[in-house]
N, CA and C of each residue as an Amber inpcrd file, in Angstrom:
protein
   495
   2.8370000  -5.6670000 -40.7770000   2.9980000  -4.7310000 -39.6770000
   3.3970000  -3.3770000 -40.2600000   2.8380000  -1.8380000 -39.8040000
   3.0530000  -1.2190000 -40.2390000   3.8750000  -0.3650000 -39.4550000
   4.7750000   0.4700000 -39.8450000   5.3120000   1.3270000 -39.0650000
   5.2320000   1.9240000 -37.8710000   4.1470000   2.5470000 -37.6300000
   3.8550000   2.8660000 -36.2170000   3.2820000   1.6640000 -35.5690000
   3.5230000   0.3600000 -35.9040000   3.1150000  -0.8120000 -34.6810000
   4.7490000  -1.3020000 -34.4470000   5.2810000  -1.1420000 -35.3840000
   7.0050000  -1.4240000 -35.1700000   7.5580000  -0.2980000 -34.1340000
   7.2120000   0.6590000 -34.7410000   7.8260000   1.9740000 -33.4000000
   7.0390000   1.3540000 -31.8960000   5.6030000   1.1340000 -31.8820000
   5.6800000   0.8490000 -30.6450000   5.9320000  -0.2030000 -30.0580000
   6.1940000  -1.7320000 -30.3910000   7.0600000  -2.7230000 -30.3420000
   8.5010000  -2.3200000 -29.9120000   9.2390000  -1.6270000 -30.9480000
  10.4630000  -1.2380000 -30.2230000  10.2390000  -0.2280000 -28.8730000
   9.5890000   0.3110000 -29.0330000   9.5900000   1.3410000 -27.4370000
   8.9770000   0.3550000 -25.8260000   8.6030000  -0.6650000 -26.3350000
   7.7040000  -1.8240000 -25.8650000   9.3650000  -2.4680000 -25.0070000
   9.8010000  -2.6880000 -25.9720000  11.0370000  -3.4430000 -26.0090000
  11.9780000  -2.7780000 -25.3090000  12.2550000  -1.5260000 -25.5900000
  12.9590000  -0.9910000 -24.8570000  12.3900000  -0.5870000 -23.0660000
  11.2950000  -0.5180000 -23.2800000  10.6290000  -0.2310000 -21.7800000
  11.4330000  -1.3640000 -20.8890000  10.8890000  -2.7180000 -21.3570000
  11.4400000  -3.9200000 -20.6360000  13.1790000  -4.1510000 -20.6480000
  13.4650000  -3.7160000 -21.5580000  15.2940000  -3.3560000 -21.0250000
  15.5400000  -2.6720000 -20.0840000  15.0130000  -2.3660000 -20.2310000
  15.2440000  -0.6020000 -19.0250000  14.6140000  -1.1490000 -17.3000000
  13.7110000  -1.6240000 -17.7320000  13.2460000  -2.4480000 -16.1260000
  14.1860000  -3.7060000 -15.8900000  14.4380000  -4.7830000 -16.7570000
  15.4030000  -5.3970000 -16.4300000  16.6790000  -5.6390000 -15.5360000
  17.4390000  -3.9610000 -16.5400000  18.3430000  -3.0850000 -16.0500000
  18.2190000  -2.4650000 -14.4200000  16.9790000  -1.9050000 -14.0280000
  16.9270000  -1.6850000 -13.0370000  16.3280000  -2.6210000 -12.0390000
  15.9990000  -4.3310000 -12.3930000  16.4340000  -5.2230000 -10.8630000
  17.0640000  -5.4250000 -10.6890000  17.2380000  -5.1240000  -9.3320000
  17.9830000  -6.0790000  -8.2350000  18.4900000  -7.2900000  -8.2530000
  19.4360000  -8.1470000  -8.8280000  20.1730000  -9.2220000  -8.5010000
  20.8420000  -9.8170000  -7.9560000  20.6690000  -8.4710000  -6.9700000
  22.0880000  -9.4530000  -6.2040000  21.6480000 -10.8550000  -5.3950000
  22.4630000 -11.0310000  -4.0360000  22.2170000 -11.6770000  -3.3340000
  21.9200000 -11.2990000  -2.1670000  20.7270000 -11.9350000  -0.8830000
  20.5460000 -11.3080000  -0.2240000  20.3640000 -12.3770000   1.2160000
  20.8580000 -11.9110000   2.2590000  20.7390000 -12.4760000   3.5220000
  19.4870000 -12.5730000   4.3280000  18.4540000 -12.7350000   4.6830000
  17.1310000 -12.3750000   6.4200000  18.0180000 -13.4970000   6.3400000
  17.8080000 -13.3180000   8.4000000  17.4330000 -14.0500000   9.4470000
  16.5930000 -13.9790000  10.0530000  16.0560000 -15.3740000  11.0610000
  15.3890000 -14.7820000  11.7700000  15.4740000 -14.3960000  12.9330000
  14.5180000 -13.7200000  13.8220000  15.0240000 -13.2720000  14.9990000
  14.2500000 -14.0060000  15.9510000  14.5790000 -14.0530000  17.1340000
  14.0670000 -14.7540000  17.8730000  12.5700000 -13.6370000  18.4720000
  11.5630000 -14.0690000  18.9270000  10.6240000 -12.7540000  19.3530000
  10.6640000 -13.2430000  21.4700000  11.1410000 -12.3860000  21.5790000
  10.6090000 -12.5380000  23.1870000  11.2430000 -13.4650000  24.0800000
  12.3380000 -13.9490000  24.5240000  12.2810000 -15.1210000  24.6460000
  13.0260000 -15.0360000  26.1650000  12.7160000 -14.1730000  26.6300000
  12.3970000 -14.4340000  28.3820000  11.7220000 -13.5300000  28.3650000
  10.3390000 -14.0850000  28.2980000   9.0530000 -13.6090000  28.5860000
   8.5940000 -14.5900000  29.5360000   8.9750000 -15.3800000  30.1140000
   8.7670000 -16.2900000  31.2100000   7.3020000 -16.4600000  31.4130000
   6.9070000 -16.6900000  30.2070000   4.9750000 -17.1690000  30.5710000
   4.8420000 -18.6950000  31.0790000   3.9950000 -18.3510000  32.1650000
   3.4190000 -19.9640000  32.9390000   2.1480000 -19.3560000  33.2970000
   0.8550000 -20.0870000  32.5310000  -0.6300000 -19.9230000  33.4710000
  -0.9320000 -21.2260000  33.0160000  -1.8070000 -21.8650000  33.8700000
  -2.8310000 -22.5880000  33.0340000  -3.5740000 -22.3060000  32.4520000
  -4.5390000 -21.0010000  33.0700000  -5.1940000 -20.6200000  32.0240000
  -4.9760000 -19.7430000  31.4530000  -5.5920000 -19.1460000  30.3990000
  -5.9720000 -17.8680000  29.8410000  -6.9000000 -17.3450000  30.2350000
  -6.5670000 -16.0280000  30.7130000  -8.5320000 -14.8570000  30.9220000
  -7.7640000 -13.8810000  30.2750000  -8.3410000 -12.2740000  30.3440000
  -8.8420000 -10.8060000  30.0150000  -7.3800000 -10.6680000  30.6120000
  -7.0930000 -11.0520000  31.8530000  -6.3420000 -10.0400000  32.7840000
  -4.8690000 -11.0660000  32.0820000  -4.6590000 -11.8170000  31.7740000
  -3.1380000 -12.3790000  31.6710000  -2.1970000 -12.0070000  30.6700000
  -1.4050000 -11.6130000  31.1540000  -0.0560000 -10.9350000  30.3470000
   1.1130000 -11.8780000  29.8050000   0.9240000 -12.1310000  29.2410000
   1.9500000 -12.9890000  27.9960000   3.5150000 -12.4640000  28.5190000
   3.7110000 -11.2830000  28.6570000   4.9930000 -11.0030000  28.6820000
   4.7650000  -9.3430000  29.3620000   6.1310000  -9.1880000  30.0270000
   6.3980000  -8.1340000  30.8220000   6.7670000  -7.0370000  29.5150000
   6.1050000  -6.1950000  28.6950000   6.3160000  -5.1110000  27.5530000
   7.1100000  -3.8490000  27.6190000   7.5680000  -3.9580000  29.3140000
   8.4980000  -2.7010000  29.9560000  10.2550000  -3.5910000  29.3750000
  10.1250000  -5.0750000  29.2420000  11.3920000  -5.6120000  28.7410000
  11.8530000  -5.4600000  27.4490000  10.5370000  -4.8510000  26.8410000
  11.1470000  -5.2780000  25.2150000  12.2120000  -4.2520000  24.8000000
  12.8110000  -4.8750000  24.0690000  14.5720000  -3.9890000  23.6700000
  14.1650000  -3.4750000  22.2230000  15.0520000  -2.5790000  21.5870000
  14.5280000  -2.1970000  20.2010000  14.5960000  -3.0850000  19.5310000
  15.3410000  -4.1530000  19.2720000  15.3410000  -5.5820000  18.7270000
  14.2220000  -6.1680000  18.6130000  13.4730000  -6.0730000  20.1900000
  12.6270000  -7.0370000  20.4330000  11.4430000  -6.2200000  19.2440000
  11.2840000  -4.8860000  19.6410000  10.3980000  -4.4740000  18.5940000
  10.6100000  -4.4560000  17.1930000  11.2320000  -4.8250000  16.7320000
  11.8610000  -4.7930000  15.8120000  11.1070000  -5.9390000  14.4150000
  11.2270000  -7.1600000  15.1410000  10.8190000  -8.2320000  15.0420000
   9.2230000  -8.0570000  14.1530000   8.1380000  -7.5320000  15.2800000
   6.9790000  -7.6230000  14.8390000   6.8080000  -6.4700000  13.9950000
   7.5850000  -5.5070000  13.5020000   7.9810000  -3.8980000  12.9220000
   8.2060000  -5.2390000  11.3160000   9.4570000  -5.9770000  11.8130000
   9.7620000  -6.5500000  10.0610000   8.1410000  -7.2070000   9.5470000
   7.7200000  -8.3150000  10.2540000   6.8610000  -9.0330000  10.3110000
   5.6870000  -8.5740000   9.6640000   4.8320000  -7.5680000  10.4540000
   3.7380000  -6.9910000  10.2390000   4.0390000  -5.9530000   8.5620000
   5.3130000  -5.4510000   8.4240000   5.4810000  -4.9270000   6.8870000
   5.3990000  -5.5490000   5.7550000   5.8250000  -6.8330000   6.1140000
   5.8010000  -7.7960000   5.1000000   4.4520000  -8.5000000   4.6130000
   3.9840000  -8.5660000   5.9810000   2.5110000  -8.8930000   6.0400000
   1.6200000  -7.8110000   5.3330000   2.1580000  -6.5460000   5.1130000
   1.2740000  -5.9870000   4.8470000   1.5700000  -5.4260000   3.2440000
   2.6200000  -6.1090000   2.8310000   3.1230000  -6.1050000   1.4870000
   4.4790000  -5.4600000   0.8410000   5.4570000  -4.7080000   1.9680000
   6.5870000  -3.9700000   1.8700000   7.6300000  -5.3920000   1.6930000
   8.0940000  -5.4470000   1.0990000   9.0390000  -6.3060000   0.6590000
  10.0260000  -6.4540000   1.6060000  11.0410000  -7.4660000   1.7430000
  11.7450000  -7.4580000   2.9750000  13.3380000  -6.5030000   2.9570000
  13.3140000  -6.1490000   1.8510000  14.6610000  -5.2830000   0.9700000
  14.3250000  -4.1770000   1.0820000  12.7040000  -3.4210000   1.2030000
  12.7910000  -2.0080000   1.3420000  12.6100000  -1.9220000   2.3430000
  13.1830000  -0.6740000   2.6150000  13.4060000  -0.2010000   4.5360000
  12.6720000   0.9150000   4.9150000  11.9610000   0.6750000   5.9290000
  11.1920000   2.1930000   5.8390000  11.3610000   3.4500000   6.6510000
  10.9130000   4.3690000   6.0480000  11.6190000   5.4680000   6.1740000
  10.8680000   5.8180000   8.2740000  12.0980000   6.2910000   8.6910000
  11.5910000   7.0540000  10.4150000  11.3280000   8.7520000   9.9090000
   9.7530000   8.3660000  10.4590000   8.9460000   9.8290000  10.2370000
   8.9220000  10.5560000  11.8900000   9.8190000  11.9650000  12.2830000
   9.6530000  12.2640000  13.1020000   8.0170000  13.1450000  13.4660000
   7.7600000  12.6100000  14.4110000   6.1520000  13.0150000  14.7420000
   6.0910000  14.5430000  16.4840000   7.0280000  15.4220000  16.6220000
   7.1850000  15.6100000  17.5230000   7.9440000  15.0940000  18.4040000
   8.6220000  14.6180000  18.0910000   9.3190000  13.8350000  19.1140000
   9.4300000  12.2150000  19.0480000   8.3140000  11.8900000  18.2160000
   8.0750000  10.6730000  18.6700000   8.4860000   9.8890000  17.1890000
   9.1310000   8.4790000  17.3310000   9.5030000   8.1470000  16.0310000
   8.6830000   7.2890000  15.0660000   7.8610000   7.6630000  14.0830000
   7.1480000   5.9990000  13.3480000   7.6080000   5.8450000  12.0770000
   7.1010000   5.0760000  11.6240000   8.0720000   4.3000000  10.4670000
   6.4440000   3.6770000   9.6190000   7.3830000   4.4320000   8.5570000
   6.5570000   4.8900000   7.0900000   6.8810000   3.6860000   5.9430000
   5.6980000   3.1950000   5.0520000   6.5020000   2.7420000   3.7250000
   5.1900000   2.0260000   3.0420000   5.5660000   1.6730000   2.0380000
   3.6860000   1.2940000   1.2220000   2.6930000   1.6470000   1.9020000
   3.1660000   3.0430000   2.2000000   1.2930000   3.4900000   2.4820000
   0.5140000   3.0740000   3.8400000   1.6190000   3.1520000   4.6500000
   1.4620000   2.1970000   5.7720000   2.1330000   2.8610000   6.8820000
   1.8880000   3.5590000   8.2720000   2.7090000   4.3090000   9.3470000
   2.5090000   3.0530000  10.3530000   3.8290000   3.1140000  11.2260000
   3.8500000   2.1840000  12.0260000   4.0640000   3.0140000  13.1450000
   3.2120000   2.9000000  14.0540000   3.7930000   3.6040000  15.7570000
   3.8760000   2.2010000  16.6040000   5.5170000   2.0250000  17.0280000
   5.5150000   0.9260000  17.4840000   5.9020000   1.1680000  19.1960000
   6.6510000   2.6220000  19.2970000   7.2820000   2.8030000  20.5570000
   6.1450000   3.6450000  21.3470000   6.5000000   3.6900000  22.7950000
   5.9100000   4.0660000  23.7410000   6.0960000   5.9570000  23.5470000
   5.4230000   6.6740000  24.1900000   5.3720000   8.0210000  24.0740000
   4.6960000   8.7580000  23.2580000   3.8230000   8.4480000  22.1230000
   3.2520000   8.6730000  21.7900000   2.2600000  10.0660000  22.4360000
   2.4620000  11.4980000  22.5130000   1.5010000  12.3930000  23.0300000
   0.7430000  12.8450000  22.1240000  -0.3420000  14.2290000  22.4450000
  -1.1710000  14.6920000  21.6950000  -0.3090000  15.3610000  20.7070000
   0.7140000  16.1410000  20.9970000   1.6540000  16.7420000  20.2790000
   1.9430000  15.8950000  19.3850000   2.3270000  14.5650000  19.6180000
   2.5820000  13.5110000  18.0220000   1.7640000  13.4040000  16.8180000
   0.4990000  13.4980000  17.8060000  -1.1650000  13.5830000  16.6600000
  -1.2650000  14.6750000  16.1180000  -1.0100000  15.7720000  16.7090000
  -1.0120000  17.0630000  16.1870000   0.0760000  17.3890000  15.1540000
   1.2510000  16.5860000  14.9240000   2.4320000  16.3790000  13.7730000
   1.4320000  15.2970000  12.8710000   1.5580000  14.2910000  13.2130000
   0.9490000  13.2890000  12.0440000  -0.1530000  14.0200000  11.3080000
  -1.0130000  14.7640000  11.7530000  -2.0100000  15.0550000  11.2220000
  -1.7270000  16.5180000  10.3290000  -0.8410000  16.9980000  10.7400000
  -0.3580000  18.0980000  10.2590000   0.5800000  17.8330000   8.8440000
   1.1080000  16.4150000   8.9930000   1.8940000  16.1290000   8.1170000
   1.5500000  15.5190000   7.1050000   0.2220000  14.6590000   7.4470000
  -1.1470000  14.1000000   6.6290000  -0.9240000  15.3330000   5.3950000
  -1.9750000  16.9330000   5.8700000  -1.8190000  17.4270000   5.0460000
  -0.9310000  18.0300000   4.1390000   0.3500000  18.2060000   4.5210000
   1.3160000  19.1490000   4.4410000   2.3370000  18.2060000   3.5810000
   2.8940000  17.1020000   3.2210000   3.9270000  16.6680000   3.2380000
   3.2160000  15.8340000   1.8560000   3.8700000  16.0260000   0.7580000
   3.3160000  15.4110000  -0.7360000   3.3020000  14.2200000  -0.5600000
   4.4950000  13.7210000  -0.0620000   4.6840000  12.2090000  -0.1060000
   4.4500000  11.0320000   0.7900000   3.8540000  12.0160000   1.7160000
   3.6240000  11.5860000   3.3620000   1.7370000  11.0500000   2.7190000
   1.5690000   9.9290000   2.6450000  -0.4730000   9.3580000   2.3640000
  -0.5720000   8.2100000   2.9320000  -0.7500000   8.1910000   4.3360000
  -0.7150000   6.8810000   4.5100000  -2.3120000   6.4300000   4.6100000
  -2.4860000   5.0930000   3.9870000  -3.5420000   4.5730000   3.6810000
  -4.2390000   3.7750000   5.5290000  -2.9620000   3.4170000   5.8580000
  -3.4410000   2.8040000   7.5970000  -2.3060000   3.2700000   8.3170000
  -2.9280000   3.0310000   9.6850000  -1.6300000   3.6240000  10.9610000
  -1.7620000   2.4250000  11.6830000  -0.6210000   1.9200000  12.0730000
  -0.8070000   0.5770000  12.3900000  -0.1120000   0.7590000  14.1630000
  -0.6260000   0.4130000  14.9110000  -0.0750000   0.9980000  16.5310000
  -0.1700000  -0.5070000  17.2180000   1.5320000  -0.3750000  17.6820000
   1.6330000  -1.6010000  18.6970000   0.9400000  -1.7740000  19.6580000
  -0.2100000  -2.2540000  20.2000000  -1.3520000  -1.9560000  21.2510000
  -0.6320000  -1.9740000  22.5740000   0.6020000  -2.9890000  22.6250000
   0.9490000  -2.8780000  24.0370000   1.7560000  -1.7750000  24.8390000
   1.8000000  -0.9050000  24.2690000   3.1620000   0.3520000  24.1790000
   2.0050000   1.5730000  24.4640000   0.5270000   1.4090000  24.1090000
  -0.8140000   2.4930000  24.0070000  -1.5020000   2.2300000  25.1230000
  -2.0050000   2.8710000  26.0690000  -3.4340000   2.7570000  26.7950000
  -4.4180000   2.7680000  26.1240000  -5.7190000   2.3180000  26.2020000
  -6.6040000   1.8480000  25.6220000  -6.8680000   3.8180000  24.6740000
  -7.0190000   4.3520000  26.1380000  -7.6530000   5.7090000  26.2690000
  -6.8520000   6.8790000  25.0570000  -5.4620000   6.2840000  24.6410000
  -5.1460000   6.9120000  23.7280000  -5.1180000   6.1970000  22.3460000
  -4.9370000   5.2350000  22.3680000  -5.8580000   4.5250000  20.7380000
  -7.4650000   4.8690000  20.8290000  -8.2790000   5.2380000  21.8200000
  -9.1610000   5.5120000  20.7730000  -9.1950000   7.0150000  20.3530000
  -8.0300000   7.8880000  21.1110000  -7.6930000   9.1460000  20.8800000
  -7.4390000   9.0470000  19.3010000  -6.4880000   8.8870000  19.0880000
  -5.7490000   8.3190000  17.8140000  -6.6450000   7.9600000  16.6980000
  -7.5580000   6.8210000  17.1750000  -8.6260000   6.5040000  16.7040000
  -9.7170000   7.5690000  15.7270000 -10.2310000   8.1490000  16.5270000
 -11.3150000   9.0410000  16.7120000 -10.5740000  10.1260000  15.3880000
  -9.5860000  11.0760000  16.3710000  -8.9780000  11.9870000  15.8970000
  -8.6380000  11.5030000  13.7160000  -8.2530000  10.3700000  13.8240000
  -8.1010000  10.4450000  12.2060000  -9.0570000   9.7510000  11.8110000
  -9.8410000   9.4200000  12.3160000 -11.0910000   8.9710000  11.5020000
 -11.9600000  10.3230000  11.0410000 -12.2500000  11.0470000  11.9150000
 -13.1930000  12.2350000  11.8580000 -12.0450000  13.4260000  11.2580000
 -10.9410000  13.5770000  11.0300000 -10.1380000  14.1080000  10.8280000
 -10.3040000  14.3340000   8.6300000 -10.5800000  15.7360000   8.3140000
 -11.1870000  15.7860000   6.6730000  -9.6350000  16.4840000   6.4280000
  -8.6200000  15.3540000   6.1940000  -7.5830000  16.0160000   5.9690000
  -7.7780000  16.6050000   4.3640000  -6.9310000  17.5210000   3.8670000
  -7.1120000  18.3410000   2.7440000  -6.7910000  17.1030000   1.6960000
  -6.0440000  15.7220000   1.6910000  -5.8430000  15.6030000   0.3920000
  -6.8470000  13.9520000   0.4290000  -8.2160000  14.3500000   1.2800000
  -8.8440000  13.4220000   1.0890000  -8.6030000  11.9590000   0.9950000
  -7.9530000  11.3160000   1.9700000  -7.4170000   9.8270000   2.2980000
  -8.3510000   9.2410000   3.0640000  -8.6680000   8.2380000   2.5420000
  -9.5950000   7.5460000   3.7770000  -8.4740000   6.6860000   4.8190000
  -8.0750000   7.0260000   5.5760000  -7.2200000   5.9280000   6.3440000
  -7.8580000   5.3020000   7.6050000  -7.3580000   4.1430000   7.1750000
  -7.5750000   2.8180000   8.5500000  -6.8150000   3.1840000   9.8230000
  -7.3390000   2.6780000  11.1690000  -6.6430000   2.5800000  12.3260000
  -6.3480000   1.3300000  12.2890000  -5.6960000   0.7860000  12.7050000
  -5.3830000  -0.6860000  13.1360000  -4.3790000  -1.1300000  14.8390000
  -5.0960000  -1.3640000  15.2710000  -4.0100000  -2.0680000  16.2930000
  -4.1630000  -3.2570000  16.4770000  -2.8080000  -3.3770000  16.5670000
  -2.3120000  -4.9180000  16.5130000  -1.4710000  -5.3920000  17.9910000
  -1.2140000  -6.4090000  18.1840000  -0.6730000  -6.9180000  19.8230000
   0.0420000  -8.5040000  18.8170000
């Protein structure tokens, strides 16, 4: 072995100290939460028109739930927390590349921040926008929709819509 394969062995070596050093060991608590649970559903059947649950009940808790769920699902670890991006008024929640609009209120003024912030904000790239469907009228997800699909923001992102229920 010659010298400069030893220097980079030791710098090799030291890289992995240094990451070591910086995990996390501790110990850590989840629970789970319960999702919904006077939602008082009774049909026999299922059609188009039946509502699972009254969505004017849900508490921030309740949203909360499918907010942890769907992050994890989508690869954010359950230890990182993601950051609340104010949109005009309106609050969503940012983290691997991923915006969550989970609450109701959502206006044009919010789209007109997100999209503004798309370009403007270094650290702000989200790869998908993920929108609680039951909190949206149809008529403004495909607002939402439309608007960042056709939308040539300056730092060139292709981003996904997604809604989820």
């Amino acid at each position: 072995m010659d010298v400069e394969e030893k220097e980079d062995e030791i710098k090799q070596l030291k890289a992995e100290i240094k990451a070591l050093k910086e995990q996390d060991l501790g110990f850590k608590i989840y629970h789970t939460m319960p999702i919904w649970e006077d939602y008082d559903f009774e049909a026999d059947e299922l059609n188009d028109q039946t509502k699972l649950f009254d969505e004017n009940k849900l508490t921030e808790d309740d949203i909360k739930a499918p907010l942890v769920t769907w992050k994890t699902y989508d690869g954010t670890p359950l230890s990182q927390d993601l950051l609340k991006i104010d949109l005009s008024g309106y609050s969503a929640h940012y983290g691997n590349g991923k915006l969550y609009l989970m609450d109701k209120g959502f206006t044009t003024d919010s789209l007109k921040a997100l999209l503004t912030n798309i370009d403007s904000d270094e650290t702000f790239t989200p790869a998908a926008i993920i929108a609680f469907g039951y909190h949206f009228e149809s008529k403004h997800l495909r607002e939402i929709s439309e608007n960042v699909r056709s939308y040539a923001n300056k730092k060139g992102i292709d981003i996904d819509f997604i809604t989820r229920y």
